[in-house]
N, C-alpha and C positions, 0 to 999 in steps of 0.2 A: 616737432614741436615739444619742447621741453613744458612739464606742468609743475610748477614747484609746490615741492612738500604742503605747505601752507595753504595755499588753494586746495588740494588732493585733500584735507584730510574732513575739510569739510562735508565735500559731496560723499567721502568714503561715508561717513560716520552717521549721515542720511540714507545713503543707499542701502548698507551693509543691515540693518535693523529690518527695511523693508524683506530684501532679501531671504532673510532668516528667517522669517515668520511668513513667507510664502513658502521655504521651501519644508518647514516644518508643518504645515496646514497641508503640506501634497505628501508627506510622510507620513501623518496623520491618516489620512484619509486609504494612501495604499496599503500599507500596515494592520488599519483598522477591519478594511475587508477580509486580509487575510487571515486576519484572527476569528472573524466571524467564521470561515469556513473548515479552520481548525476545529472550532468548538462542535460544531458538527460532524464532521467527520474525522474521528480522531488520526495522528499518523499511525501507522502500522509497523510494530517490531522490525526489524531487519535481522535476523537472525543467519550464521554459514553452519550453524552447528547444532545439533539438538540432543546431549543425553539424556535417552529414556532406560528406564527399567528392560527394555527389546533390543535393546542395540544404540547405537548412536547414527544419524540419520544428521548428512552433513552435506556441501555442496563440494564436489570435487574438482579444483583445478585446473584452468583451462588457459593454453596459450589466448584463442582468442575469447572474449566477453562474455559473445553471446554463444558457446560452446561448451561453457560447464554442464555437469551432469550431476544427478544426485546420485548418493551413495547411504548405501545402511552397511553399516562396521568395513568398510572397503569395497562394498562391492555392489557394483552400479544396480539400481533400481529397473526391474522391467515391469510393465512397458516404459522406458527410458523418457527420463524429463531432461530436456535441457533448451539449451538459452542464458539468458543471465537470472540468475535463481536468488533467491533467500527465503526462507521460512518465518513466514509473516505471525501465525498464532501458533499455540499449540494445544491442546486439552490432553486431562488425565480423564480416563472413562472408566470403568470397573473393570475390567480385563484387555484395558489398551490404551495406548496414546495416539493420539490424533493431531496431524502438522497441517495445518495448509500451506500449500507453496507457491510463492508469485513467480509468474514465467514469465520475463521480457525477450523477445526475440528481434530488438530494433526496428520494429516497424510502426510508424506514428502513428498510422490511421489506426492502431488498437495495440498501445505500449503495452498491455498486461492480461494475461490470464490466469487462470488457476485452478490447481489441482488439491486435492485432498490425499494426505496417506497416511492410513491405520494402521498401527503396529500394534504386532499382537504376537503371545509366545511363537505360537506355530507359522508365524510369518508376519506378512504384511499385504495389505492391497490399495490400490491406486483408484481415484477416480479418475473420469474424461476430465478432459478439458472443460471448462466453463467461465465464465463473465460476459459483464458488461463492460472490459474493454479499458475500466476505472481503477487506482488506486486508493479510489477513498470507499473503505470499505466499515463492516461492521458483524461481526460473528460471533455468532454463538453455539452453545451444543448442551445438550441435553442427553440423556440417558441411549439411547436409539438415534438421533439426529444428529447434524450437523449445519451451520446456517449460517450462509452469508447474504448479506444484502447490501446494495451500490445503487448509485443512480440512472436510473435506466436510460440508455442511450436509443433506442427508440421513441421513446415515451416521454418528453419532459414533463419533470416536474413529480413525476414518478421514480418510484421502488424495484427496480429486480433480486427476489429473492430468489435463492437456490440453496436448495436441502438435500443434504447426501445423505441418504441412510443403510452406507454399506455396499449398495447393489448399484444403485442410479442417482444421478442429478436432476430434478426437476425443478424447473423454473416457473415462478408467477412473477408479474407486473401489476404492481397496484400504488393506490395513491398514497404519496409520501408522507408519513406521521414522525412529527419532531418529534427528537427523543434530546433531552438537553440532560445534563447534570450539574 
């Protein structure tokens, strides 16, 4: 069935208005959530590269993804991080800098973790492993500390903080306080 032009631009020129304004109200609304959840948790650096006053602490190379490794001035980091890496924050501390680094190893049930590494003249040191598992994160550090906190994936509705101070990672879960800017 042939619809000539003249008929066709009628219903176009009804339909197409409706249309637009549905599909602008449903972009609206997905759009709009995800800005909410930005503003909360802001994205995080993506950093391969970091020069410090210690060296330069970079991720090195990898045929497959989840098989980089990091490296300070060439040469690989022990105890060895790898996976798919980037250096998410960095601090200047009074006798050090301070990276965290996000570890993805392709596994969905917990895409991310992370580690902490202090460089300092006389070397560097690594934390364990830690998270909740999350990308949307938030950290900070203070003179002795270090501090990130995520949404706790046990816990909803709740905070997992974890504090490296050098030697260990310890974690609390407590209830969630907006922090807006």
């Amino acid at each position: 069935m042939l619809i000539h032009t003249s008929r066709a631009q009628p219903i176009m020129r009804t339909l197409f208005p409706l249309l637009h304004r549905s599909m602008t109200a449903s972009l609206l609304l997905v759009c709009g959530s995800a800005l909410a959840v930005e503003t909360n948790w802001p994205m995080a650096p993506k950093l391969i590269e970091l020069p410090t006053p210690y060296g330069t602490l970079a991720v090195g190379e990898s045929e497959y993804v989840y098989e980089a490794r990091l490296h300070l001035d060439g040469t690989q980091i022990e105890p060895q991080i790898t996976g798919m890496l980037n250096i998410s924050y960095a601090f200047s501390m009074r006798e050090s800098q301070a990276a965290l680094v996000a570890i993805s190893k392709g596994n969905d049930a917990c895409p991310v973790s992370y580690r902490w590494v202090v460089l300092r003249a006389d070397g560097y040191q690594v934390s364990p492993e830690f998270g909740s598992c999350s990308e949307h994160i938030r950290v900070s550090a203070d003179a002795k500390r270090l501090t990130l906190q995520t949404p706790s994936r046990e816990t909803p509705g709740a905070l997992d903080t974890y504090v490296y101070d050098g030697k260990t990672v310890t974690q609390r879960t407590g209830k969630e306080k907006e922090k807006r800017k």
